[in-house]
C-alpha positions in Angstrom: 31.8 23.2 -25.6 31.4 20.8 -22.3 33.2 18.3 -21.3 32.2 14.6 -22.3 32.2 13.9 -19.1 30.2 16.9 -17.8 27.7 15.7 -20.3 27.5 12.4 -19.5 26.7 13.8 -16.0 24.1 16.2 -16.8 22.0 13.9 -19.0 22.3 10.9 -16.4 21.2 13.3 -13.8 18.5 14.5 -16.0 17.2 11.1 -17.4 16.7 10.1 -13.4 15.0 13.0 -12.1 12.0 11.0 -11.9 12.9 8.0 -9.8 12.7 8.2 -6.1 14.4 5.5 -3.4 10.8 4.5 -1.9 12.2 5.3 1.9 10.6 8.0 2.6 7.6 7.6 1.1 6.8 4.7 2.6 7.8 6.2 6.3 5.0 8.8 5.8 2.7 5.9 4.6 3.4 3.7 7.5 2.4 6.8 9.8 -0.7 7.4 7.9 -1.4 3.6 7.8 -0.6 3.0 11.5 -2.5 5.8 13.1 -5.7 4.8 11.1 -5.0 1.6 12.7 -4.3 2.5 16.3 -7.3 4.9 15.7 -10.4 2.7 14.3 -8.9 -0.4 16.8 -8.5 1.0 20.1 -9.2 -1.9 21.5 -7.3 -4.6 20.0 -3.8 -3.2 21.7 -2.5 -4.1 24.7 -2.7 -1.0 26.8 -5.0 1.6 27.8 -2.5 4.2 29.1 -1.8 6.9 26.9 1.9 7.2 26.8 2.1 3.1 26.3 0.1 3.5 23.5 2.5 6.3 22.0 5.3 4.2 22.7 4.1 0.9 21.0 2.7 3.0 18.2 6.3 4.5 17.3 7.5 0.9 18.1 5.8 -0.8 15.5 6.7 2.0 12.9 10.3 1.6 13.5 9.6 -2.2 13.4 8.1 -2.2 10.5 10.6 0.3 8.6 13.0 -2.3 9.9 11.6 -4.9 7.9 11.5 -3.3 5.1 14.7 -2.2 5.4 15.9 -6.0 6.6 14.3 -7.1 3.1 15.1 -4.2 0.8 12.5 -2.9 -0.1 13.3 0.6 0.8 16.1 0.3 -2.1 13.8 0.5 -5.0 13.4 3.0 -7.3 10.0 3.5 -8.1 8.4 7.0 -10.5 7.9 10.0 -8.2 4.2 9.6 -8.6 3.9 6.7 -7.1 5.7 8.1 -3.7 3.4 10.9 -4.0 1.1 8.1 -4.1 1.8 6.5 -1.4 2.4 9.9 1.1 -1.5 10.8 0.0 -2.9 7.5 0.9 -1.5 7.5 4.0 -2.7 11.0 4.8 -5.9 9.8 3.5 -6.1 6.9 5.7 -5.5 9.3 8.8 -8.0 11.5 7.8 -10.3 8.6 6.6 -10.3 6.8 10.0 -9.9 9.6 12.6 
């Protein structure tokens, strides 16, 4: 026989398996989301040189995950369906607008 506490473990654990922090989720949606952005608006950004635009892509991904992160979002705990969710419709919006 287990321990209670053992036990207590084990079925938290297993009752949780299905919740996911949103952080990382919504950092590959925020690539996906940005690069159909920087891709269908080319000319709505400041620069035209190639590694300005790099750099004030990756700056307003940090910038944004910084918000989020400034208002906790990234804290909640959302099903593991919806992250999968959100990663697909980020890679979709890549795809979609390349």
């Amino acid at each position: 026989m287990m321990p209670y506490k053992l036990q207590k473990i084990i079925r938290k654990d297993r009752n949780n398996w299905s919740l996911w922090n949103v952080r990382i989720p919504l950092v590959l949606f925020l690539f996906g989301a940005t690069a159909a952005l920087y891709q269908s608006l080319p000319n709505l950004f400041i620069v035209a040189n190639g590694f300005l635009v790099s750099a004030q892509y990756i700056g307003s991904v940090i910038l944004l995950f910084l918000l989020f992160e400034k208002i906790g979002f990234n804290q909640r705990k959302v099903h593991f369906t919806l992250g999968i969710l959100l990663v697909v419709t980020g890679f979709l919006l890549d795809r979609i607008f390349s």
